[in-house]
Each structure stands twice: as structure tokens, then as C-alpha cells.
C-alpha positions in Angstrom: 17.3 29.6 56.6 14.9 31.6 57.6 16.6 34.3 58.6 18.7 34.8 55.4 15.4 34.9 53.6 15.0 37.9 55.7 18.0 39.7 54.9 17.7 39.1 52.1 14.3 40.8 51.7 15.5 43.8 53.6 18.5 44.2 51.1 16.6 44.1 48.5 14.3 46.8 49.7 16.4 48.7 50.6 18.7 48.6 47.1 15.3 49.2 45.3 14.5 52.3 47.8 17.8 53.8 46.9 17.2 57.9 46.0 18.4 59.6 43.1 17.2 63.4 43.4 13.1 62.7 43.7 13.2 58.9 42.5 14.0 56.2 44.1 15.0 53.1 42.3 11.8 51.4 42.4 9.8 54.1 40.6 12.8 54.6 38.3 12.7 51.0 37.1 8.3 51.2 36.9 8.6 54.3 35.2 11.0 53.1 32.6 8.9 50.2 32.0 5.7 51.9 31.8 7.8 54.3 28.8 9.0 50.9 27.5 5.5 49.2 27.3 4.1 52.7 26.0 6.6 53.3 23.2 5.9 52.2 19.5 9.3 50.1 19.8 6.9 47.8 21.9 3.9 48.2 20.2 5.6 47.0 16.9 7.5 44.1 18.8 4.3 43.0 20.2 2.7 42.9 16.3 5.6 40.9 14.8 5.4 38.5 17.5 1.7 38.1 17.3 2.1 37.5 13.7 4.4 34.9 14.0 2.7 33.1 16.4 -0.1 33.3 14.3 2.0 31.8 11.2 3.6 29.2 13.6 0.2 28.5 14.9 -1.2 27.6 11.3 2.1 25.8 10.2 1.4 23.8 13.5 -1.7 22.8 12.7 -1.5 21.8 9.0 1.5 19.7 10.1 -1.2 18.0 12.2 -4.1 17.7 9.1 -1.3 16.1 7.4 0.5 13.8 9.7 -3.1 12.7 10.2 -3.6 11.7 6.6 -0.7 10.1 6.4 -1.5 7.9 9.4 -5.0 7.2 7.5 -3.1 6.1 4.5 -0.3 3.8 6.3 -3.4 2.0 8.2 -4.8 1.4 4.8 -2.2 -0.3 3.3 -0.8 -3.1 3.9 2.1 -3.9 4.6 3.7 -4.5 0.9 7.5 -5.6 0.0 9.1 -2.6 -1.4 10.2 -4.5 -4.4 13.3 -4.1 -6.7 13.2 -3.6 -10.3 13.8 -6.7 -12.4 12.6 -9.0 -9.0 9.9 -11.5 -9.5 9.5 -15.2 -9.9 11.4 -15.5 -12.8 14.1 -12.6 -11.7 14.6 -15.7 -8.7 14.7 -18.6 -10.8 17.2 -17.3 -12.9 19.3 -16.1 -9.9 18.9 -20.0 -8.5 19.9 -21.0 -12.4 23.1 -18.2 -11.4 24.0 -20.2 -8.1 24.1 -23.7 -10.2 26.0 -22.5 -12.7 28.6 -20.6 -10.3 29.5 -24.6 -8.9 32.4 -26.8 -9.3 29.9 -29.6 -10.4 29.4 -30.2 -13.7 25.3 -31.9 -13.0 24.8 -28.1 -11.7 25.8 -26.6 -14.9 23.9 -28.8 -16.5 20.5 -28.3 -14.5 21.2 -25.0 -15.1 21.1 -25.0 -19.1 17.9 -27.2 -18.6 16.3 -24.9 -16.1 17.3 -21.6 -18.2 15.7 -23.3 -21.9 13.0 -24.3 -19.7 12.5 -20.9 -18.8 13.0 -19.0 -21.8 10.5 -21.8 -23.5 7.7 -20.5 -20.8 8.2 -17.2 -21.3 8.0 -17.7 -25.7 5.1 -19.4 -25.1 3.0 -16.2 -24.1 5.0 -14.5 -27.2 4.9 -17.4 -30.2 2.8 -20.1 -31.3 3.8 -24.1 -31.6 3.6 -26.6 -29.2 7.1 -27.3 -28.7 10.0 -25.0 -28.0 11.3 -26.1 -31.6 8.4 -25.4 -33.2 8.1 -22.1 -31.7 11.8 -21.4 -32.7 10.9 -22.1 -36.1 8.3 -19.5 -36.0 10.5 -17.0 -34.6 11.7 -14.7 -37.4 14.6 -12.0 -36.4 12.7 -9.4 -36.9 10.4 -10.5 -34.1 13.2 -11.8 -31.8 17.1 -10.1 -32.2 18.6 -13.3 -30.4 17.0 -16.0 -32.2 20.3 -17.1 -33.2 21.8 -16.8 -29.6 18.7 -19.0 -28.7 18.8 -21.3 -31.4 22.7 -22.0 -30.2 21.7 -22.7 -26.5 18.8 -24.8 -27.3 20.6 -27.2 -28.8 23.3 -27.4 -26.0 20.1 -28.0 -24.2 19.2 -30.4 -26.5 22.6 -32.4 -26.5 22.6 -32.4 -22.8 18.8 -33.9 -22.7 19.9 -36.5 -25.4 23.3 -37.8 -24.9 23.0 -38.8 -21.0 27.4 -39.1 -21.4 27.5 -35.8 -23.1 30.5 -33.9 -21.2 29.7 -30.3 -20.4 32.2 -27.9 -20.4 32.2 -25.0 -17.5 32.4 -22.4 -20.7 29.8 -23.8 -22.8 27.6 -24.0 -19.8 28.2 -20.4 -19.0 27.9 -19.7 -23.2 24.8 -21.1 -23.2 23.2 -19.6 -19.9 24.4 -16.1 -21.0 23.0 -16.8 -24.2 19.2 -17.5 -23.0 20.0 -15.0 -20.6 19.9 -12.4 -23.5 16.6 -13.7 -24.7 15.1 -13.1 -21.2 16.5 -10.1 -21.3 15.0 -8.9 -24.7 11.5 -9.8 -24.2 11.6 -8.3 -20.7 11.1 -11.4 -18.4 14.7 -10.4 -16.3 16.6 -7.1 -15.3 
């Protein structure tokens, strides 16, 4: 190995000592890069790269500052839900009320028309006065509340169901009614 090192050295020289006229190649090649490194080509390479290492130096850096920050800010939080629009306790309950009244069952539908009047009755309550949900339905004018009527009509489904223990419920008044106090929800803002 050794010796092909060797050779290799003395080829090397001995390319690079190569004469043309009064140069060899190894003052040929210095020369030109001496010309090279002396031009203005170079001199104006060598300022556009200092500039952009400059700029990339600075861009570098602020992407630091900031990564920083943003590290500061993610410690300080905590870690928080990211939370859809229209989700909150009683976005859930009425999606529960949706799973009763999506069964074959007809005591689901009915909890569900309870549920959903008992519901809309805790939200009017932070809206209208009375102490029952019938008294503050009869202190609901429209122009205070569109879907009074639509209320009014699911209430007393509500109201037969809670009454008349042999009351049969139909699937589609079930679903009339839920839809119906759904609207109400919908107008005062309490679901998406």
C-alpha cells in the first residue's frame, strides 16, 4: 500500500512539473489562481456571498428569538381542548337526547322529549320569568321568541307523555317534538 502511495506521489509530481515554454504546470495553475483571486469577478463573488451569509445569519437567529417565544408561550399554557363550535354541556346533552331518540324503543323516545323540554326549560329560565316552564311560556311573546309556537307544540307532547303514563308515542311525533325544541335551542343560541 505503501508503495502505491509512492507512485502515486511521484506521478503526480511529475504531471504537475510538466513544461509548457517557461511554465510548468504547477506555476501555471498558482498563477491562474492568484489572477483568479485578484480579479474583481472574485472580489464581487466574495461580497455577495458575505452578504448573504450575513442575511442568512440574521434570518437564523430571529428564527431562534422566535422559536424561543413560542416555547415560553406553549410552557405557559396549559394544555386546553381545542374545542368545536356549538360543543359544551348542553351541545352533549342534546347529542345523548339524539342517541335516545335514534332507538327502536319507544321509553327512549320518550326520555328524550322529557330530557329535550327539560333542557329548553333551563335554558328559558336565564331568558324569562315564572316559576314553571308554563308560566314562562305564557310570558313569552313572539316577538321575544320566533318558536314559541314550535315550543308551545312540543311542551305539551311533553306534557301528555308526563301525564298519561299509557300515552303511546309515536317514532314521528317523538322526532316532531325533539326537532321542534331543538329549534328553540337553536334560536337562543344554547346548540350549534
Amino acid at each position: 500500500m505503501h508503495q502505491i502511495y509512492n507512485q502515486f506521489i511521484i506521478a503526480f509530481y511529475q504531471w504537475t512539473s510538466f513544461q509548457v515554454g517557461s511554465f510548468n504546470l504547477a506555476d501555471m495553475g498558482a498563477n491562474f489562481q492568484s489572477a483568479f483571486l485578484d480579479s474583481s469577478f472574485a472580489y464581487t463573488l466574495q461580497i455577495i456571498s458575505a452578504l448573504i451569509t450575513i442575511v442568512l445569519g440574521a434570518a437564523a437567529a430571529y428564527l431562534v428569538i422566535k422559536r424561543k417565544e413560542f416555547d415560553k408561550i406553549l410552557a405557559g399554557q396549559e394544555a386546553v381542548p381545542v374545542e368545536i363550535a356549538g360543543v359544551g354541556p348542553i351541545q352533549e346533552q342534546w347529542n345523548d337526547i339524539m342517541r335516545h331518540i335514534d332507538s327502536v324503543h319507544e321509553g327512549e323516545w320518550k326520555f328524550a322529549v322529557i330530557e329535550a323540554d327539560t333542557i329548553v326549560d333551563g335554558v328559558l329560565k336565564n331568558y324569562f320569568v315564572g316559576d314553571t316552564m308554563g308560566e314562562r311560556l305564557l310570558n313569552i311573546d313572539k316577538t321575544k321568541l320566533l318558536a314559541i309556537d314550535d315550543l308551545w307544540e312540543a311542551h305539551k307532547i311533553r306534557n301528555r307523555l308526563a301525564h298519561d303514563p299509557n300515552y303511546f308515542l309515536r317514532h314521528a311525533e317523538a322526532l316532531r317534538a325533539v326537532k321542534l325544541f331543538k329549534s328553540v335551542l337553536k334560536e337562543l343560541g344554547a346548540i350549534a
